[in-house]
KEDREN-650618 format. One record per atom (N, C-alpha, C): residue in three letters; residue number from 1; y, z, x; atom name. Coordinates in Angstrom, 2 decimals. Example, Ala and Ser with C-alpha at 12.3 -4.5 7.8 and 13.67 -1.06 7.14 Angstrom:
# KEDREN-650618
node r=ALA; k=1; py=-5.69; pz=7.80; px=13.19; a=N
node r=ALA; k=1; py=-4.50; pz=7.80; px=12.30; a=CA
node r=ALA; k=1; py=-3.30; pz=7.80; px=13.20; a=C
node r=SER; k=2; py=-2.25; pz=7.08; px=12.85; a=N
node r=SER; k=2; py=-1.06; pz=7.14; px=13.67; a=CA
node r=SER; k=2; py=0.03; pz=7.87; px=12.90; a=C
END
This chain:
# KEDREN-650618
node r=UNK; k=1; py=8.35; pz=-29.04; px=-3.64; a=N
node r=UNK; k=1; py=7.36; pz=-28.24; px=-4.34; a=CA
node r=UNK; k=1; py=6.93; pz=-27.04; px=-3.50; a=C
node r=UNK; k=2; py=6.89; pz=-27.43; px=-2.11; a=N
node r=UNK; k=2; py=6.23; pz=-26.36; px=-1.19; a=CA
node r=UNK; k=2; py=7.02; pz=-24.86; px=-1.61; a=C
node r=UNK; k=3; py=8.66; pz=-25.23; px=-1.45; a=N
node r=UNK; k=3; py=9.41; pz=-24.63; px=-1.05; a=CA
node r=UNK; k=3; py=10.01; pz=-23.38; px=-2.10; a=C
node r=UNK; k=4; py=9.36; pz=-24.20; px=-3.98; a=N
node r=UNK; k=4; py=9.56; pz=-23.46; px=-4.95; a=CA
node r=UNK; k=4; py=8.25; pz=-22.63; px=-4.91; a=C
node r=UNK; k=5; py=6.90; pz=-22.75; px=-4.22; a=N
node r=UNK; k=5; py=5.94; pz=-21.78; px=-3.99; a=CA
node r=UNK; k=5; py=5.50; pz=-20.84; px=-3.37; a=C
node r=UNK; k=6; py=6.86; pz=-21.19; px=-2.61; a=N
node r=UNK; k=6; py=6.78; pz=-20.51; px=-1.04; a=CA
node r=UNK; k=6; py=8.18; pz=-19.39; px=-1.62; a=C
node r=UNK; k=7; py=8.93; pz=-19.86; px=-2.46; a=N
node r=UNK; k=7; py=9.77; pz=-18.71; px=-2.57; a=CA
node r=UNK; k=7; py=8.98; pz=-17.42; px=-3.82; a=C
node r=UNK; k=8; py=8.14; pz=-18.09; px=-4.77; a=N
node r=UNK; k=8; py=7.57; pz=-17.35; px=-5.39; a=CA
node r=UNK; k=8; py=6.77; pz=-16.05; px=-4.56; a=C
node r=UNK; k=9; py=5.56; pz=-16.85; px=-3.30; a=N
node r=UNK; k=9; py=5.37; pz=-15.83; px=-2.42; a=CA
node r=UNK; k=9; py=5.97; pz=-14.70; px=-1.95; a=C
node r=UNK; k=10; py=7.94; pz=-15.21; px=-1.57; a=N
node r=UNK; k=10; py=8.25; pz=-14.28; px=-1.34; a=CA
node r=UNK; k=10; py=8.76; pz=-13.23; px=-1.87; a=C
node r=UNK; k=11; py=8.73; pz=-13.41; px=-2.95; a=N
node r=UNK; k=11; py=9.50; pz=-12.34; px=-4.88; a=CA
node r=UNK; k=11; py=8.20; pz=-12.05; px=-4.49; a=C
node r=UNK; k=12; py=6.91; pz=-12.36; px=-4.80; a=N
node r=UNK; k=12; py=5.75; pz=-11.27; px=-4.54; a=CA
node r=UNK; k=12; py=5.68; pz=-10.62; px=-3.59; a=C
node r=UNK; k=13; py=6.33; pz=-10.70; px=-2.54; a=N
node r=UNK; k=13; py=5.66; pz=-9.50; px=-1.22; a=CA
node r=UNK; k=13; py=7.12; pz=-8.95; px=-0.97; a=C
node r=UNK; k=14; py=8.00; pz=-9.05; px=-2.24; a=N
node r=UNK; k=14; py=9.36; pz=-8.16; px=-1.63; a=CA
node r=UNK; k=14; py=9.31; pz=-6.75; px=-2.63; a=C
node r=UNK; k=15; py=8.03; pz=-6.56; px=-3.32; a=N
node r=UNK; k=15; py=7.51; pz=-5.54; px=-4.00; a=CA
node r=UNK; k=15; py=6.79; pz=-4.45; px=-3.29; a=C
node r=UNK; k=16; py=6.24; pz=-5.60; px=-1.76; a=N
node r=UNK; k=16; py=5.63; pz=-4.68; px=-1.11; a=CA
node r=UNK; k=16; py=6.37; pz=-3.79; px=0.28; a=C
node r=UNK; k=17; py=7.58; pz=-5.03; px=0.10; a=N
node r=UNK; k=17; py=8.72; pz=-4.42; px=0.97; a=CA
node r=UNK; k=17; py=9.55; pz=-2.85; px=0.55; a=C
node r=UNK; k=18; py=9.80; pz=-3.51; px=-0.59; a=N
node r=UNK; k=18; py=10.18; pz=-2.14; px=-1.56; a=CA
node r=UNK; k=18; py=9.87; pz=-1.01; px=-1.24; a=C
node r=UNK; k=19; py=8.42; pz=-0.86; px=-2.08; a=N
node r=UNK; k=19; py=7.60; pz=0.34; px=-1.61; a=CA
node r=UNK; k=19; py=7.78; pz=0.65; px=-0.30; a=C
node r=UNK; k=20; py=7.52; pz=-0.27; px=0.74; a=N
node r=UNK; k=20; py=7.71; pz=0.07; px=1.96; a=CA
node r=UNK; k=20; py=9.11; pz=0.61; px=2.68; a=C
node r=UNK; k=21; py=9.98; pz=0.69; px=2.37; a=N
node r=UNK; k=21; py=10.82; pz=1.15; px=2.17; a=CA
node r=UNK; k=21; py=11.51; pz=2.23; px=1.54; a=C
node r=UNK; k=22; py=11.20; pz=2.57; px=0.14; a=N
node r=UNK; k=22; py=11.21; pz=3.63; px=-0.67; a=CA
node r=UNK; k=22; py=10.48; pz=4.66; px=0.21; a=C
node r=UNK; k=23; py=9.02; pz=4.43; px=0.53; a=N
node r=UNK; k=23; py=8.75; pz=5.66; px=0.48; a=CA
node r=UNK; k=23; py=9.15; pz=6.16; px=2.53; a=C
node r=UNK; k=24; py=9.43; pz=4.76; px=3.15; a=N
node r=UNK; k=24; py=9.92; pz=5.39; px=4.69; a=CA
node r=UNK; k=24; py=11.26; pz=6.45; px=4.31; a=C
node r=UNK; k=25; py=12.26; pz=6.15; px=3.72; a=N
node r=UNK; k=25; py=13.29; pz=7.07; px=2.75; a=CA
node r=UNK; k=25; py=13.38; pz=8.21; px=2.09; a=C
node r=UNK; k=26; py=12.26; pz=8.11; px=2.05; a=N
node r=UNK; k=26; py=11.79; pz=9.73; px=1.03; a=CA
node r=UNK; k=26; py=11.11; pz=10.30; px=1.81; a=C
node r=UNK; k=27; py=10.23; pz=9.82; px=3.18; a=N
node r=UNK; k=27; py=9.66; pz=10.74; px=3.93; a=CA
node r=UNK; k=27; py=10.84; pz=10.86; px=5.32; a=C
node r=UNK; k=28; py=12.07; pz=10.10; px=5.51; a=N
node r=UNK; k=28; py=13.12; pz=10.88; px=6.65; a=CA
node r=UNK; k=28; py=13.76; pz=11.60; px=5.69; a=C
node r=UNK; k=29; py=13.91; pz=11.64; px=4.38; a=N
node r=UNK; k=29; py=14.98; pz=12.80; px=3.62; a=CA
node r=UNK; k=29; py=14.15; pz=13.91; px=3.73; a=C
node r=UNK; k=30; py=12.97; pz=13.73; px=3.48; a=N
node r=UNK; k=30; py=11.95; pz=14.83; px=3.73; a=CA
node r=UNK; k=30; py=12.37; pz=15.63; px=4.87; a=C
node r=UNK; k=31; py=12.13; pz=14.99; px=6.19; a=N
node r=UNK; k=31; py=12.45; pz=15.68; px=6.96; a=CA
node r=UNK; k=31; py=13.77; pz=16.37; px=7.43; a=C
node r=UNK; k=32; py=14.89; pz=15.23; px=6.87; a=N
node r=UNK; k=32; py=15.96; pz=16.00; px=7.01; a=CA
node r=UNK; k=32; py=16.44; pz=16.99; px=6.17; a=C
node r=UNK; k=33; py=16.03; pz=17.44; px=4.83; a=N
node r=UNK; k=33; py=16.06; pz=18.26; px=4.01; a=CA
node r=UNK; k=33; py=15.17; pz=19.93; px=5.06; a=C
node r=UNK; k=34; py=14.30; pz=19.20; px=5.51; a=N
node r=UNK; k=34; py=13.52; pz=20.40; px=6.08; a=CA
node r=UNK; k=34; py=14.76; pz=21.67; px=7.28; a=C
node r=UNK; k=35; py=15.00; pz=20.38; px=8.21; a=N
node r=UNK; k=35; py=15.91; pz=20.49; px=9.33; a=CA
node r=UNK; k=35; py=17.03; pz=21.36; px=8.46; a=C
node r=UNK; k=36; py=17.55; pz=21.12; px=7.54; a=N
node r=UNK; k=36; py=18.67; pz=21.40; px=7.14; a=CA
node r=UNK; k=36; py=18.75; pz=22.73; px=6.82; a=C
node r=UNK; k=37; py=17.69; pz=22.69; px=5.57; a=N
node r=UNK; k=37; py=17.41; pz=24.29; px=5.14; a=CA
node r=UNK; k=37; py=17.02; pz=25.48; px=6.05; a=C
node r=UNK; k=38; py=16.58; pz=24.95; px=7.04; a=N
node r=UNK; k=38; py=16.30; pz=25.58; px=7.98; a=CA
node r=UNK; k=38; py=17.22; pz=26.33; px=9.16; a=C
node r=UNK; k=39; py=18.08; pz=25.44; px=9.39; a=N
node r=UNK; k=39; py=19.20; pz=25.91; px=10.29; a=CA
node r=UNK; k=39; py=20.98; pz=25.61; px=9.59; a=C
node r=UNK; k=40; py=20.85; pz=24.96; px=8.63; a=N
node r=UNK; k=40; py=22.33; pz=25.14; px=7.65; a=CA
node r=UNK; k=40; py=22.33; pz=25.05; px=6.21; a=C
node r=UNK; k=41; py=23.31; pz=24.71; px=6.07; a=N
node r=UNK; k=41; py=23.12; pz=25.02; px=4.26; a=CA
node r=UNK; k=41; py=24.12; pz=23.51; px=3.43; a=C
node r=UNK; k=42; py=23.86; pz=22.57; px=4.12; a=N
node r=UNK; k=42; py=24.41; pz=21.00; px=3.29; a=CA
node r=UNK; k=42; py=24.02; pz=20.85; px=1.77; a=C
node r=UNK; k=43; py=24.32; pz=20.28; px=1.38; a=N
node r=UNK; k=43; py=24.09; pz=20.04; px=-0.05; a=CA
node r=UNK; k=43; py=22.96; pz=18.97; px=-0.01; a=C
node r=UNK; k=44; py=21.87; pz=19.04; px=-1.39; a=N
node r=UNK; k=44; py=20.77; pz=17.52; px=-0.99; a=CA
node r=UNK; k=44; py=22.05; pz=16.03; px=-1.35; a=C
node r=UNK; k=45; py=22.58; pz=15.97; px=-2.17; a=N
node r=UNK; k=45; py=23.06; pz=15.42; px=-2.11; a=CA
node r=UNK; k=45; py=23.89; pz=14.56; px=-0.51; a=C
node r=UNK; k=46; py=24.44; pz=15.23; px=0.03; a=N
node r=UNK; k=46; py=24.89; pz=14.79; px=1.57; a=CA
node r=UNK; k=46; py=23.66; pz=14.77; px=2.13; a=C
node r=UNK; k=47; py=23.14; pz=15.24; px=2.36; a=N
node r=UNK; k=47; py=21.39; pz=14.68; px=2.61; a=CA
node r=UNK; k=47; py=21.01; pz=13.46; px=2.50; a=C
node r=UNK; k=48; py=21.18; pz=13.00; px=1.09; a=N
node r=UNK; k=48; py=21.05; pz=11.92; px=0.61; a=CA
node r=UNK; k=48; py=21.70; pz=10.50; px=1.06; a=C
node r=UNK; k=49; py=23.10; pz=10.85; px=0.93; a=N
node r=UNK; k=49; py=24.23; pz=9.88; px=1.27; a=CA
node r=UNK; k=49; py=23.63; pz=8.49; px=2.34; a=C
node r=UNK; k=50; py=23.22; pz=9.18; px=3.51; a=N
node r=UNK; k=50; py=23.37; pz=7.79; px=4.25; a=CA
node r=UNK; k=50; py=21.64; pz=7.01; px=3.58; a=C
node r=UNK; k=51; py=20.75; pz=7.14; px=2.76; a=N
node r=UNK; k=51; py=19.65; pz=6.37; px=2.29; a=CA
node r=UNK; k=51; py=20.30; pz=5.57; px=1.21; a=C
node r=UNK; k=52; py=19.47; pz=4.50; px=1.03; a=N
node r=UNK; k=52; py=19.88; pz=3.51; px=0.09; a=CA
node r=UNK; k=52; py=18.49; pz=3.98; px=-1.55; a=C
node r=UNK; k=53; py=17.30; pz=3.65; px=-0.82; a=N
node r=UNK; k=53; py=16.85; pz=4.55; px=-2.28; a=CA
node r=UNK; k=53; py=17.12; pz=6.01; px=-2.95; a=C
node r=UNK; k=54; py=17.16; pz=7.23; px=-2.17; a=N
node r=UNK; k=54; py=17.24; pz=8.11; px=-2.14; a=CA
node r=UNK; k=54; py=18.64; pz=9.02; px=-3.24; a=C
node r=UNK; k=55; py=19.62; pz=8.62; px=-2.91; a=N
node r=UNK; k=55; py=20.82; pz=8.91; px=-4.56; a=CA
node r=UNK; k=55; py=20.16; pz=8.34; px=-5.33; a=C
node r=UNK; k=56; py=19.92; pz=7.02; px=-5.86; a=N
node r=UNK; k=56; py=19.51; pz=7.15; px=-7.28; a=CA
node r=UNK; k=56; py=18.22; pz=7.79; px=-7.82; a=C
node r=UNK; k=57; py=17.54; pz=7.39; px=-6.81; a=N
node r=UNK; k=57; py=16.10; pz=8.50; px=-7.04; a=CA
node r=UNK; k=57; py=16.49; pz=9.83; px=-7.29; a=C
node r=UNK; k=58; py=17.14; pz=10.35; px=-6.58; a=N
node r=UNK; k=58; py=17.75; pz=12.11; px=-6.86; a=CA
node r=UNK; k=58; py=18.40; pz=11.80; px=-8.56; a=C
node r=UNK; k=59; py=18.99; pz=11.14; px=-9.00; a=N
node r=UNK; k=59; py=19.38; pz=10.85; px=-10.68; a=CA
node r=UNK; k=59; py=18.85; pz=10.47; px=-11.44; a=C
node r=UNK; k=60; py=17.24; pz=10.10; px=-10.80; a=N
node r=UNK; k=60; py=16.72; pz=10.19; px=-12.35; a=CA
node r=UNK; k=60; py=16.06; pz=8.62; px=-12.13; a=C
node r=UNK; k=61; py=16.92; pz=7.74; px=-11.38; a=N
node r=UNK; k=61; py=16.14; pz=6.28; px=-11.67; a=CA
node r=UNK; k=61; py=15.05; pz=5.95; px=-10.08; a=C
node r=UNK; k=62; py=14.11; pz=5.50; px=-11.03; a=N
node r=UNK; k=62; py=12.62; pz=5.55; px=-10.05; a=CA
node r=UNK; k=62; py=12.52; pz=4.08; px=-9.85; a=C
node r=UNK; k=63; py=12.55; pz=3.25; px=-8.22; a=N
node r=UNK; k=63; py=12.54; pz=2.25; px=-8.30; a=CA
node r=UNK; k=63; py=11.29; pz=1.73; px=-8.11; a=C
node r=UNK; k=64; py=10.09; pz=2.41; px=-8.47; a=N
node r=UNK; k=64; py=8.36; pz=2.09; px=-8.55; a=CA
node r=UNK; k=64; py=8.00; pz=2.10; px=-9.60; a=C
node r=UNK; k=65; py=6.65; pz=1.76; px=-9.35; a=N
node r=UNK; k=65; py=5.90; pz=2.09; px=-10.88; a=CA
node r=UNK; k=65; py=4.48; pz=2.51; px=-10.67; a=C
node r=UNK; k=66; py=4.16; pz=2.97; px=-12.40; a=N
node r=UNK; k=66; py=2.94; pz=3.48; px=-11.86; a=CA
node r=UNK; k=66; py=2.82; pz=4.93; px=-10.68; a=C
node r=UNK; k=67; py=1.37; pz=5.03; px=-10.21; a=N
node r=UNK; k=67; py=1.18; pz=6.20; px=-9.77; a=CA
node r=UNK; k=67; py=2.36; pz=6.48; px=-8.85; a=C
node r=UNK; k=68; py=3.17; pz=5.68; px=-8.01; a=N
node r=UNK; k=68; py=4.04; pz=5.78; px=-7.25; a=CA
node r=UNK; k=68; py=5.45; pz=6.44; px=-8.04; a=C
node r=UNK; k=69; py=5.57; pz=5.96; px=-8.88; a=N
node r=UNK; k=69; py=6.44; pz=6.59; px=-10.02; a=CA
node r=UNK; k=69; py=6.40; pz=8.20; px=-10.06; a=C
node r=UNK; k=70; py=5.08; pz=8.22; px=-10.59; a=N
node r=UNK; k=70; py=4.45; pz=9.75; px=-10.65; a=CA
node r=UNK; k=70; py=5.11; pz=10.42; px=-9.88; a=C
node r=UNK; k=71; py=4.61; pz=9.97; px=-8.57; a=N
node r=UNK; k=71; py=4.39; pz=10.85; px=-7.29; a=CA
node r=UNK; k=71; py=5.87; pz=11.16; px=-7.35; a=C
node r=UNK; k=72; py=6.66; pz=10.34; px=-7.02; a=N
node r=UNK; k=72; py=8.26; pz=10.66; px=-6.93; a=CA
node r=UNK; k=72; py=8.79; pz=11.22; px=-7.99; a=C
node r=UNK; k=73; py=8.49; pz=11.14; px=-8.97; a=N
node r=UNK; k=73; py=9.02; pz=12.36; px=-10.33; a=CA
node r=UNK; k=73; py=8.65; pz=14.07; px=-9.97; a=C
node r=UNK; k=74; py=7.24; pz=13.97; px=-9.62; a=N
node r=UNK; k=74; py=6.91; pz=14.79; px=-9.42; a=CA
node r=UNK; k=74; py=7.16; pz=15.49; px=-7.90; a=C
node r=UNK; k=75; py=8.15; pz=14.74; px=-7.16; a=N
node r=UNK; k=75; py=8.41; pz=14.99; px=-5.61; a=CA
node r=UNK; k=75; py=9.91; pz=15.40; px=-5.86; a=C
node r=UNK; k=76; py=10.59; pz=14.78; px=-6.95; a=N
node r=UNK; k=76; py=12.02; pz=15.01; px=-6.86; a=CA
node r=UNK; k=76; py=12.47; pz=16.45; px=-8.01; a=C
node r=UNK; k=77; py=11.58; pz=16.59; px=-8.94; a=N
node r=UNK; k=77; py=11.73; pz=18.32; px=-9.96; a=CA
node r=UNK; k=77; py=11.47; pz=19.43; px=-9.50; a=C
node r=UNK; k=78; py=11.08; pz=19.44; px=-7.93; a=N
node r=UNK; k=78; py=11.19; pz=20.39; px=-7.47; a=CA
node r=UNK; k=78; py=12.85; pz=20.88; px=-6.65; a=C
node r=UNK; k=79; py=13.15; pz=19.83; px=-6.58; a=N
node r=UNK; k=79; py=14.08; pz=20.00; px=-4.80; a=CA
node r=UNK; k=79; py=15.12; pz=20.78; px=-5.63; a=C
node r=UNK; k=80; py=15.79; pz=21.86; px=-4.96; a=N
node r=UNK; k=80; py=16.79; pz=22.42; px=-5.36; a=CA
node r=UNK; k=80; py=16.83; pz=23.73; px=-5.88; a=C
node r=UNK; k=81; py=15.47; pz=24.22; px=-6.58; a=N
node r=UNK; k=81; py=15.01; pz=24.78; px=-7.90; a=CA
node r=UNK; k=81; py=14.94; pz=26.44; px=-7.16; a=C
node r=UNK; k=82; py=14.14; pz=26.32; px=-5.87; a=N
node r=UNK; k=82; py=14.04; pz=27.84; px=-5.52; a=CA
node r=UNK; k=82; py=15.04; pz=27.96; px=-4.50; a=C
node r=UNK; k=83; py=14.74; pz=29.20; px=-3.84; a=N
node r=UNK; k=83; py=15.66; pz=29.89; px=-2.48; a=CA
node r=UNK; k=83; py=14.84; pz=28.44; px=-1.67; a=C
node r=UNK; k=84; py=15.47; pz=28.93; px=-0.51; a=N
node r=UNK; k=84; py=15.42; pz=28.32; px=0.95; a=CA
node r=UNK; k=84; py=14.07; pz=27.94; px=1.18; a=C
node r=UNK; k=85; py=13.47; pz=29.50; px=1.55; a=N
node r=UNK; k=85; py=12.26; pz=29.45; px=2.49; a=CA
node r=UNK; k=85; py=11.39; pz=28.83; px=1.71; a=C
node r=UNK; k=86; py=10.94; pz=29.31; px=0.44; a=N
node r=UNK; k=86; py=10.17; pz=28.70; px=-0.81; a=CA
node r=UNK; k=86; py=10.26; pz=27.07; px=-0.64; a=C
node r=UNK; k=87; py=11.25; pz=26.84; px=-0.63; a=N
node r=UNK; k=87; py=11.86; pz=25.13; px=-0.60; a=CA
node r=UNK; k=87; py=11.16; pz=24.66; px=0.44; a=C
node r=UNK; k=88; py=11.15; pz=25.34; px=1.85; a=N
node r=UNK; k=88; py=10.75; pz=24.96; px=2.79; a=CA
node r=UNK; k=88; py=9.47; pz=24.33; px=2.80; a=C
node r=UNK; k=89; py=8.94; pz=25.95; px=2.36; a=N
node r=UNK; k=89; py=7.47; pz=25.20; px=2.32; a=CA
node r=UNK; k=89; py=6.83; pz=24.80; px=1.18; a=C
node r=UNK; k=90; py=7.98; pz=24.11; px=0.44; a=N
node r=UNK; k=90; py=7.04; pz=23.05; px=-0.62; a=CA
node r=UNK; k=90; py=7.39; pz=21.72; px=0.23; a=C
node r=UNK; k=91; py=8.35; pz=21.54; px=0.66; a=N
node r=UNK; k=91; py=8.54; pz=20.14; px=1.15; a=CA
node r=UNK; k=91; py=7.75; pz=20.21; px=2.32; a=C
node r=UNK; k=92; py=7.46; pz=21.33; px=3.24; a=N
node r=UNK; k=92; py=6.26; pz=20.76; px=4.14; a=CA
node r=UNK; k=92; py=5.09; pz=20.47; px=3.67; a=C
node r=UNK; k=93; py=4.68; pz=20.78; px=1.75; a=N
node r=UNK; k=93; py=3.50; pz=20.86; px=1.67; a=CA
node r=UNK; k=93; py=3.35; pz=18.78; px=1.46; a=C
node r=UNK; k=94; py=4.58; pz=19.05; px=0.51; a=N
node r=UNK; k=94; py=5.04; pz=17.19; px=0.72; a=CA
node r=UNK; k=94; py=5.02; pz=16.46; px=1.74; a=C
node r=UNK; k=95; py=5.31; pz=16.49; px=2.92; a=N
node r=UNK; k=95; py=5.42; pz=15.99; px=3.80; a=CA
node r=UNK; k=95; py=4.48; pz=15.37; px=4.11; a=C
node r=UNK; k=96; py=2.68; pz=16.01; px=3.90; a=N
node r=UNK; k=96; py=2.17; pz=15.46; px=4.55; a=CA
node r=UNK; k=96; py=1.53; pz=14.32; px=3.30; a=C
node r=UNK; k=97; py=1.59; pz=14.38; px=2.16; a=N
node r=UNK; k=97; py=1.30; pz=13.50; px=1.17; a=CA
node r=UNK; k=97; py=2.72; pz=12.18; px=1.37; a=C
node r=UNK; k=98; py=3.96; pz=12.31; px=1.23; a=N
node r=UNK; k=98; py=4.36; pz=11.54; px=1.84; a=CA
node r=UNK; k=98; py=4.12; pz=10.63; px=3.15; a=C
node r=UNK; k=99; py=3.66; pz=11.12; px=4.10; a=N
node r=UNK; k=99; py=3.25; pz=10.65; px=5.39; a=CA
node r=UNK; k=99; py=2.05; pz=9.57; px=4.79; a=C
node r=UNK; k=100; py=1.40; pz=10.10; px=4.33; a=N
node r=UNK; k=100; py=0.25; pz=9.20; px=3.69; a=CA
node r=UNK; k=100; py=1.12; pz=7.86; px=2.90; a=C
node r=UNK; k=101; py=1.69; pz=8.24; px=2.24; a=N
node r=UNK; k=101; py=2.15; pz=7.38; px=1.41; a=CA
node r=UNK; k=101; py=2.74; pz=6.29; px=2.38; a=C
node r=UNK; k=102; py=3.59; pz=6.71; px=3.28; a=N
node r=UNK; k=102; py=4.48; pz=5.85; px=4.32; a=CA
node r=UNK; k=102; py=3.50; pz=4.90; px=5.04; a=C
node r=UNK; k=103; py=2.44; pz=5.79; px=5.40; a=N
node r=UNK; k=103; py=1.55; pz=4.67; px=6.57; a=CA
node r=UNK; k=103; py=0.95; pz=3.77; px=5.15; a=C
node r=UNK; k=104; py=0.18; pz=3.70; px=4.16; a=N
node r=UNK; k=104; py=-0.43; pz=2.89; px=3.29; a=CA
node r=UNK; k=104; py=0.61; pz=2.32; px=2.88; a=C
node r=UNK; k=105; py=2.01; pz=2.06; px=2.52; a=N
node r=UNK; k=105; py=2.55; pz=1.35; px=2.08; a=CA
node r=UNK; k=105; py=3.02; pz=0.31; px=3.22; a=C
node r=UNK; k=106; py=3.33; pz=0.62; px=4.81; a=N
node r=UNK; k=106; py=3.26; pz=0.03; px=5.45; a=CA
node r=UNK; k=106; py=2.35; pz=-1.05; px=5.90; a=C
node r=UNK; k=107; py=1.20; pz=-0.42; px=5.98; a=N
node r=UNK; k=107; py=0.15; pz=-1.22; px=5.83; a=CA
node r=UNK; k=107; py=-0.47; pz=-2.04; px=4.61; a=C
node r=UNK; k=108; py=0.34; pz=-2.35; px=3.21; a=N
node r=UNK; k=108; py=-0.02; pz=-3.29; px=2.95; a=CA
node r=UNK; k=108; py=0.76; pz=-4.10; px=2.85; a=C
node r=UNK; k=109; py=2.14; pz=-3.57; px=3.30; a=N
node r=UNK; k=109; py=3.33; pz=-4.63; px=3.10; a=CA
node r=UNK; k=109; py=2.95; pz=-5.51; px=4.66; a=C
node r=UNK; k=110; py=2.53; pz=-5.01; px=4.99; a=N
node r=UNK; k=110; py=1.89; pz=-5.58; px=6.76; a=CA
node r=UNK; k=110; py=0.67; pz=-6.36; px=6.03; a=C
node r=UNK; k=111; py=0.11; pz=-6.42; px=5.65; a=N
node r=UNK; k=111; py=-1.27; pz=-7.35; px=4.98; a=CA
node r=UNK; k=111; py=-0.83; pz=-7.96; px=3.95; a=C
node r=UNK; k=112; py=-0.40; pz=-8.06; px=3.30; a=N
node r=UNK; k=112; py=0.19; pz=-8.55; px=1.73; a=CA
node r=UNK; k=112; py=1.44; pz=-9.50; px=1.60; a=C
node r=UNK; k=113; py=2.51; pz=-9.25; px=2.55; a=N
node r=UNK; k=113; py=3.30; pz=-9.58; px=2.87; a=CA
node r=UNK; k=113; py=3.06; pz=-11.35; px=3.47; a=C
node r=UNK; k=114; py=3.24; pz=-11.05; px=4.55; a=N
node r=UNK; k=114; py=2.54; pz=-12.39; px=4.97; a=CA
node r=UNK; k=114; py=1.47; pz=-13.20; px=4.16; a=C
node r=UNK; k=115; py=0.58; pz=-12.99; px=3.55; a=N
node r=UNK; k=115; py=-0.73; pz=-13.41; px=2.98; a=CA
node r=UNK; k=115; py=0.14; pz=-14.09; px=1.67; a=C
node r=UNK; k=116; py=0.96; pz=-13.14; px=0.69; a=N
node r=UNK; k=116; py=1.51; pz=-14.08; px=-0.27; a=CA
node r=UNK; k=116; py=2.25; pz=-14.91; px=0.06; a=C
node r=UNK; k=117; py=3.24; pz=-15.15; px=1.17; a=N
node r=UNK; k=117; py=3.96; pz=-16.72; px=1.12; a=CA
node r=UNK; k=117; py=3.22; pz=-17.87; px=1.92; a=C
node r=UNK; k=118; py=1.97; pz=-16.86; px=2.93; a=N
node r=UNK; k=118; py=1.16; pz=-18.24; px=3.39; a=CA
node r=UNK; k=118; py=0.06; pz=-18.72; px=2.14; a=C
node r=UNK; k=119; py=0.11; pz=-17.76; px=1.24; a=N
node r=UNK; k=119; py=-1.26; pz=-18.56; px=0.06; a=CA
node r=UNK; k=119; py=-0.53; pz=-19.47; px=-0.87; a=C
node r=UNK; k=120; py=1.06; pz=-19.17; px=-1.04; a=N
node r=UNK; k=120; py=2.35; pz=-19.63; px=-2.46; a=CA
node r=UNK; k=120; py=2.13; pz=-20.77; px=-1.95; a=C
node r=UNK; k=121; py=2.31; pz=-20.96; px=0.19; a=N
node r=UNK; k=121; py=2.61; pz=-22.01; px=0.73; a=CA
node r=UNK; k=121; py=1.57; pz=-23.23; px=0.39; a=C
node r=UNK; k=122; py=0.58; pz=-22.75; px=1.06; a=N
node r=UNK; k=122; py=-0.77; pz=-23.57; px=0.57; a=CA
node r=UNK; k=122; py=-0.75; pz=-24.35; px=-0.46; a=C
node r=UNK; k=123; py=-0.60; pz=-23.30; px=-1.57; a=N
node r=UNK; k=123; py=-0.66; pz=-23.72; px=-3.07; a=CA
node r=UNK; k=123; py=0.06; pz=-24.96; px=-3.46; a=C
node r=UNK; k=124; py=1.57; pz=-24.96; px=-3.05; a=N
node r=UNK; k=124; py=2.55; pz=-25.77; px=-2.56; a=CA
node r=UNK; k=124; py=2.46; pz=-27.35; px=-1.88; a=C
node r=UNK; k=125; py=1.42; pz=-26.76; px=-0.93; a=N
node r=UNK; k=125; py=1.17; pz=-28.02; px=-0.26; a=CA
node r=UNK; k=125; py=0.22; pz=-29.06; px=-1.15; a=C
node r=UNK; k=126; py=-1.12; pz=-28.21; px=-1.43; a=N
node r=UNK; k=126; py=-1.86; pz=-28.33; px=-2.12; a=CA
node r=UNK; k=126; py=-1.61; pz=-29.47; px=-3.65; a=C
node r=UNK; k=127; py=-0.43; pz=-28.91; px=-4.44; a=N
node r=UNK; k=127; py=0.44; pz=-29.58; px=-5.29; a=CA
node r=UNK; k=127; py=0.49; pz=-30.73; px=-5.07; a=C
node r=UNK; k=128; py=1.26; pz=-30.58; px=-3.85; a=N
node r=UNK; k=128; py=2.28; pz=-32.20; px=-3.24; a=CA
node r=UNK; k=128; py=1.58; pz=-33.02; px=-2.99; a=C
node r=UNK; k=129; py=0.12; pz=-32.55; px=-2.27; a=N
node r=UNK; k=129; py=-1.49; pz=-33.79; px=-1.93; a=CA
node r=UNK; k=129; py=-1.75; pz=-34.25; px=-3.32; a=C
node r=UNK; k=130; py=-1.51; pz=-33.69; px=-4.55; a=N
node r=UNK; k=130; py=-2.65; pz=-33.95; px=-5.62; a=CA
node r=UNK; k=130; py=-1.28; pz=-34.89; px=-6.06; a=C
node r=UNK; k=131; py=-0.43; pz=-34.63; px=-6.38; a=N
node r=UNK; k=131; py=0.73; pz=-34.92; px=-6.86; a=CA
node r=UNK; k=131; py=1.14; pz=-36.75; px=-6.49; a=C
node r=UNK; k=132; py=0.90; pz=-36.79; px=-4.86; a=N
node r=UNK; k=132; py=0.85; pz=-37.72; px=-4.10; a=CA
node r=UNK; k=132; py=0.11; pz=-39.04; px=-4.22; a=C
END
């Protein structure tokens, strides 16, 4: 019993992994998009290549929801659209709203994370006493 509550915990805090992840991905493309435009001329696409969220996000599919959704719709209809320098400094204006995003998603996959498979666990145990 523990062990079917304890895996539920962890399907709940691999949502917070996600996010945590998505958005560490979107803030190094950030920066390497910056680097790039700046001193060569790569395609975003090869940009993209070595991230695992980052291609399909550039096509259209958003692996969040909600305001996080938003944010990345509204982070990815720009890229591409003007010259260089323009580009530049919209993605530095991003950068620092991303940055935000990176440390708060870290920090609750750091609080949240742990907390749902030790509460699933509990719950679990909890079961097996009454059950008993």
């Amino acid at each position: 019993m523990t062990g079917l509550t304890t895996s539920i915990g962890v399907y709940l805090s691999a949502n917070k992994k996600k996010r945590k992840q998505v958005f560490s991905e979107l803030y190094e493309f950030n920066e390497q998009l910056i680097l790039t435009l700046k001193f060569t001329r790569s395609s975003i696409d090869e940009i993209a290549q070595p991230f695992k969220y980052v291609p399909p996000i550039l096509n259209g599919e958003i692996p969040l929801t909600g305001d996080d959704a938003e944010f990345i719709t509204d982070y990815t209809k720009n890229l591409g659209k003007t010259d260089a320098l323009s580009q530049v400094d919209y993605l530095n204006e991003k950068k620092f709203l991303l940055k935000k995003y990176k440390e708060e998603s870290f920090a609750d996959y750091k609080k949240y994370s742990s907390l749902y498979v030790k509460l699933f666990f509990l719950i679990g145990v909890m079961i097996a006493v009454l059950l008993a």
